[in-house]
Backbone bond lengths (Angstrom), bond angles and torsions (degrees), N, CA, C in turn:
res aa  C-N    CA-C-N  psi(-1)  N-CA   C-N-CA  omega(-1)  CA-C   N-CA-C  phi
1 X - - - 1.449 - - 1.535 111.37 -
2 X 1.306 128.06 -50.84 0.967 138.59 174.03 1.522 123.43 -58.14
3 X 1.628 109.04 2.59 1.813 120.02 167.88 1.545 104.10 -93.75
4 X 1.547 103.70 -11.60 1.726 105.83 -167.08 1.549 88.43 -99.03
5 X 1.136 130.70 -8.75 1.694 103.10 -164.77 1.545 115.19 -93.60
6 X 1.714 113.15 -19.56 1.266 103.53 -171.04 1.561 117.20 -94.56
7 X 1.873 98.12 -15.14 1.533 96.02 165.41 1.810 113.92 -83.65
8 X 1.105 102.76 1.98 1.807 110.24 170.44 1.801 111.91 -90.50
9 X 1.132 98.61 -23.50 1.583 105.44 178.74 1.444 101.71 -81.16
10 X 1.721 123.88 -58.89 1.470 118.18 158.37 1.507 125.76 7.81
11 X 1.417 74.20 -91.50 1.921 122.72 176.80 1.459 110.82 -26.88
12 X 1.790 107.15 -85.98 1.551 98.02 163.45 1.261 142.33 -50.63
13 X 1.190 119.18 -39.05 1.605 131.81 173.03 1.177 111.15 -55.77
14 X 1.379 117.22 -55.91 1.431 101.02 172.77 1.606 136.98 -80.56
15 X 1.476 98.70 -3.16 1.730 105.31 161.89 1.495 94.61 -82.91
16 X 1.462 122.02 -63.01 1.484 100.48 -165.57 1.556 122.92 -39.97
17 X 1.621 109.68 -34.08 1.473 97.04 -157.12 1.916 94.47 -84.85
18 X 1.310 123.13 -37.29 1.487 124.28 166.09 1.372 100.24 -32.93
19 X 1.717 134.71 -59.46 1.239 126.27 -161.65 1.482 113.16 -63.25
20 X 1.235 101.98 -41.87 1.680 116.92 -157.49 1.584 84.98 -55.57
21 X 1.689 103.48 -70.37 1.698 120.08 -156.35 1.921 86.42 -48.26
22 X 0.894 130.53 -79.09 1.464 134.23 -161.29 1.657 109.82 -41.02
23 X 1.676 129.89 -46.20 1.364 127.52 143.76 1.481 111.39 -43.75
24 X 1.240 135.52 -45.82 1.676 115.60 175.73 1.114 117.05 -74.06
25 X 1.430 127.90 -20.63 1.675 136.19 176.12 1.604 96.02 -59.44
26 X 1.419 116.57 -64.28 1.107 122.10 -164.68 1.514 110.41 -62.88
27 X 1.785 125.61 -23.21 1.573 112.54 175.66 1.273 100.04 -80.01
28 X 1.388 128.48 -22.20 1.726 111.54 173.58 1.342 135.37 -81.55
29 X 1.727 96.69 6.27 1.729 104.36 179.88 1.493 97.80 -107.04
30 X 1.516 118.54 -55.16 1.707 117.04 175.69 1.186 97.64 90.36
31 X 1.328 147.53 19.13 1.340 144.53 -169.68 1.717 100.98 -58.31
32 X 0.954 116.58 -178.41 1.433 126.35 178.07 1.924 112.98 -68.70
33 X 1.180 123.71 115.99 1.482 132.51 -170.78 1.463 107.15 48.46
34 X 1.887 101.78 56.21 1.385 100.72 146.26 1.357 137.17 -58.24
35 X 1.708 82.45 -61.29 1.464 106.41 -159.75 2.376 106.80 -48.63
36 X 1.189 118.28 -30.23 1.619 122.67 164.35 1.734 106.94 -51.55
37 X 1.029 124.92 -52.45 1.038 109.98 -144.48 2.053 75.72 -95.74
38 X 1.144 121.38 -43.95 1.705 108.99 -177.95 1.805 113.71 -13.74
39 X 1.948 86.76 -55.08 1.386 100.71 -150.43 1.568 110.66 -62.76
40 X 1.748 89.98 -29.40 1.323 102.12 -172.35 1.661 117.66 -79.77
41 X 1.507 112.06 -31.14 1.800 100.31 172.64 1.201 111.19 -80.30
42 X 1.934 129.64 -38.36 1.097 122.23 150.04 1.600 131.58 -33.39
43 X 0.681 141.38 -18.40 1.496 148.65 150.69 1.699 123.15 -69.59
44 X 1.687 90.71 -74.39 1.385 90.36 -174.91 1.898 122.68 -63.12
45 X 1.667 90.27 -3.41 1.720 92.41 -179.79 1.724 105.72 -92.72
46 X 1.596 105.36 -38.47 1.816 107.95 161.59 1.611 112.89 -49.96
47 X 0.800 129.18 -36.13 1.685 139.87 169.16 1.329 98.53 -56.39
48 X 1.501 108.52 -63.56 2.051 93.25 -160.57 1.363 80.83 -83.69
49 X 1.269 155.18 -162.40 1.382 157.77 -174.60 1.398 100.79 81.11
50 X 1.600 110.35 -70.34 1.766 101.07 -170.22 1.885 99.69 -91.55
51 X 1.293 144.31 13.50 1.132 140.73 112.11 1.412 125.03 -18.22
52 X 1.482 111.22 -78.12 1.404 123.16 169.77 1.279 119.20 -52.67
53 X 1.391 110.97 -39.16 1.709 106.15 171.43 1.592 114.38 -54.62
54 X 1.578 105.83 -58.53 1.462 116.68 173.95 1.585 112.78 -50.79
55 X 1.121 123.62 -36.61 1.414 112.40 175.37 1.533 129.62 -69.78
56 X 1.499 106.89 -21.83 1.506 115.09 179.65 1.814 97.45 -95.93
57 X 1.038 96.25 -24.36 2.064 96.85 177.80 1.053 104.37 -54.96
58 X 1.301 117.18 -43.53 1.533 125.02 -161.24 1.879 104.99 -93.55
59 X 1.118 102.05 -18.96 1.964 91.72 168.19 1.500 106.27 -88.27
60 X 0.897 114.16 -15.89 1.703 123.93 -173.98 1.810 83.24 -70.32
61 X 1.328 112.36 -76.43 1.562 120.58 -176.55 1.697 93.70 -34.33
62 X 1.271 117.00 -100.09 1.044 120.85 -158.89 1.418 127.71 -34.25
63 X 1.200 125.36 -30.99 1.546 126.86 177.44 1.992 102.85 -93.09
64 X 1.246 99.31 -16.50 1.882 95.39 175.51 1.566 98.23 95.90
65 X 1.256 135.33 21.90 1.105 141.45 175.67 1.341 130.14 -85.39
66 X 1.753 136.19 112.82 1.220 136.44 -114.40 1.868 81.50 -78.72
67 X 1.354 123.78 157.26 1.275 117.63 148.43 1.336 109.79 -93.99
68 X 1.381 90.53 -179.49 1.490 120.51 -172.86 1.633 108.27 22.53
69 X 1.262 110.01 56.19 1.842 122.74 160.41 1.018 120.48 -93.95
70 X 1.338 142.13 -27.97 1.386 131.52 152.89 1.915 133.14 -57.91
71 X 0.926 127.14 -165.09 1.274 153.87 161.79 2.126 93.02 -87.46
72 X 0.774 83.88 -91.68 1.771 84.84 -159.63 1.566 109.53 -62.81
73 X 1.632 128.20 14.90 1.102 110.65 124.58 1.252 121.06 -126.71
74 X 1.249 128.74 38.21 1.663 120.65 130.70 1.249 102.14 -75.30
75 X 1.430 152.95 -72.25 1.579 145.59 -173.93 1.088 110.19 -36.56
76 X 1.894 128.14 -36.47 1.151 108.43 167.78 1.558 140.64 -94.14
77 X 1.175 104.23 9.90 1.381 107.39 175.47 1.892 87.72 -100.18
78 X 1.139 144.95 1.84 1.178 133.56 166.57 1.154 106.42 -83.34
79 X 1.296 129.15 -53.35 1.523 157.10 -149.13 2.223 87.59 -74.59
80 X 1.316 99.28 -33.44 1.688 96.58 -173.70 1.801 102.91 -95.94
81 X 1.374 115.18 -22.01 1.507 99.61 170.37 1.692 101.55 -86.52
82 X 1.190 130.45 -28.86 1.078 110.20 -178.79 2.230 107.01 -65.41
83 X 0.918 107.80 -8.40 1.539 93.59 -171.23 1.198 90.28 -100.92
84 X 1.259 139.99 -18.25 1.639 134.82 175.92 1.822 89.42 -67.36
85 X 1.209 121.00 -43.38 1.794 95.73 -166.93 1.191 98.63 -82.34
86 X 1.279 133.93 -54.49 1.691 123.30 162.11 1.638 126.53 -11.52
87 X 1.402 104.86 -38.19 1.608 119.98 175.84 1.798 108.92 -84.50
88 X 1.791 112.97 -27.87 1.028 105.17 -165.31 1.980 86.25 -92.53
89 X 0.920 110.78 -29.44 1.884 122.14 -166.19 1.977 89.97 -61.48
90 X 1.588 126.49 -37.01 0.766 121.67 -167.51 1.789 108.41 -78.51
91 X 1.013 92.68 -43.72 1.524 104.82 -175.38 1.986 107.80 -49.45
92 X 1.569 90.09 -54.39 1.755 96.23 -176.28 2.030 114.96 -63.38
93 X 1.655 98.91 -12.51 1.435 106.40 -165.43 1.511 94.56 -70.18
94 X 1.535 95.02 -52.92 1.295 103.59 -173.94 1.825 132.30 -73.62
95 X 1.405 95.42 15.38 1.454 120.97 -172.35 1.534 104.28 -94.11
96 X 1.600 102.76 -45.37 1.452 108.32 175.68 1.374 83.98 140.67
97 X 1.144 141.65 -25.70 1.869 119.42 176.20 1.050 126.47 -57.40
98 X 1.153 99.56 125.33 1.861 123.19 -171.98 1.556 127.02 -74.61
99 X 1.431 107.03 -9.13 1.476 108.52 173.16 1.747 111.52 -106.00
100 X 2.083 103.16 -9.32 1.539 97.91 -169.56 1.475 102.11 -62.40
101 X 1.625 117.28 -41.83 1.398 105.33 -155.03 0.819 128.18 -60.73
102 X 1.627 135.84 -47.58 1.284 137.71 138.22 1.201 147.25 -2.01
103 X 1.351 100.92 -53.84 1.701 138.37 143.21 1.440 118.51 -22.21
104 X 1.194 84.50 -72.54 1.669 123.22 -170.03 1.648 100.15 -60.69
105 X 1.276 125.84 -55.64 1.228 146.61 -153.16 1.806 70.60 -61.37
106 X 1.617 97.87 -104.68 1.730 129.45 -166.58 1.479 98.15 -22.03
107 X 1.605 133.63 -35.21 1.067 116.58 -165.21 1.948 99.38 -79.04
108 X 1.319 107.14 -44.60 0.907 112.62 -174.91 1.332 122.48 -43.52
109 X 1.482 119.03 -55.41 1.384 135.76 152.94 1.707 113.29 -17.44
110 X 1.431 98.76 -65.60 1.651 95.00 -162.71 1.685 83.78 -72.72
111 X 1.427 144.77 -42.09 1.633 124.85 -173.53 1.237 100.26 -13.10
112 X 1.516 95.53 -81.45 1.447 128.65 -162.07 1.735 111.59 -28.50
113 X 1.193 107.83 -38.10 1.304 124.75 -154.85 1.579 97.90 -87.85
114 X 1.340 112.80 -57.56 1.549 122.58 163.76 1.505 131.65 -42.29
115 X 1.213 114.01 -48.23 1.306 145.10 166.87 0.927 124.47 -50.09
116 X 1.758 114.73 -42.18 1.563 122.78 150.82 1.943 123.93 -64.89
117 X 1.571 96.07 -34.46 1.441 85.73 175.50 1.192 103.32 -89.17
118 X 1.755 142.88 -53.58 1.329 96.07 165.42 1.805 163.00 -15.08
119 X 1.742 102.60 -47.49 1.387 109.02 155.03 1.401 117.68 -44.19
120 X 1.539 131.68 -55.77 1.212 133.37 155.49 1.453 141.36 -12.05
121 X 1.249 103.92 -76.60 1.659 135.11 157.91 1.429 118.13 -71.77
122 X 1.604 135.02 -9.50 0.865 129.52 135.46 2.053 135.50 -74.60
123 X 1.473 96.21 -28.96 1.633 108.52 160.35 1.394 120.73 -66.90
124 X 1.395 126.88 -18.70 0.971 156.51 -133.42 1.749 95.02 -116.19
125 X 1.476 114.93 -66.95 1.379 113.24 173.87 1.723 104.74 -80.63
126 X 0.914 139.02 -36.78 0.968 133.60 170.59 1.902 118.88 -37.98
127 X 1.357 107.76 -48.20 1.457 114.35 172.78 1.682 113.87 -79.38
128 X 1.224 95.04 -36.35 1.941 100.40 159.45 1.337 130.74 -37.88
129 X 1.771 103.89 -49.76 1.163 104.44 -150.56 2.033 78.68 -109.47
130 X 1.073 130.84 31.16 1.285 117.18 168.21 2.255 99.83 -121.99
131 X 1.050 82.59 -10.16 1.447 85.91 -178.57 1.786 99.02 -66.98
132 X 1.311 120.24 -34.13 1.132 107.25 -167.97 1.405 137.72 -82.51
């Protein structure tokens, strides 16, 4: 089981973060019936994202392997509560609260921004931890 989890952690992570970034592409163009499909890759990419988290949580568990000991997964278990309030900032925007969107916006921004250096620092341990 534990040969299936890290190419499943792969897998999601890198659809989630394709989805996320491609929902923020799309709030900075506004084309005609963005905002449907935003909600919808924004979501379904927060879904695979904390998937992938759960799948490497759980090889960490299973082999007895310390969590959150690196750099790039402390950033990423930050990098995944910050997109849970992004999801909750979206929800209240669209409720009628007047300070989420804003919120929502700036947080979104830095995701985006994180999300890219994560890929980084995740390629990064990935070649680390095969060197050994």
């Amino acid at each position: 089981m534990q040969d299936f989890l890290i190419p499943l952690h792969f897998t999601f992570m890198i659809s989630g973060v394709v989805l996320i970034l491609v929902a923020a592409a799309l709030a900075v163009t506004k084309k005609q019936g963005w905002l449907p499909l935003h909600k919808t890759l924004g979501t379904v990419g927060a879904i695979s994202a904390a998937t992938g988290f759960a799948s490497i949580f759980l090889f960490k568990y299973l082999l007895h392997y310390p969590h959150f000991s690196s750099l790039h997964s402390k950033s990423g278990l930050t990098v995944l509560i910050i997109l849970v309030l992004v999801l909750i900032l979206a929800v209240m925007a669209v409720s009628g609260k007047k300070i989420a969107r804003p919120l929502h916006i700036w947080l979104g921004r830095l995701i985006a921004i994180l999300l890219s250096l994560m890929i980084i620092s995740g390629l990064d341990r990935f070649v680390d931890l095969f060197k050994r």
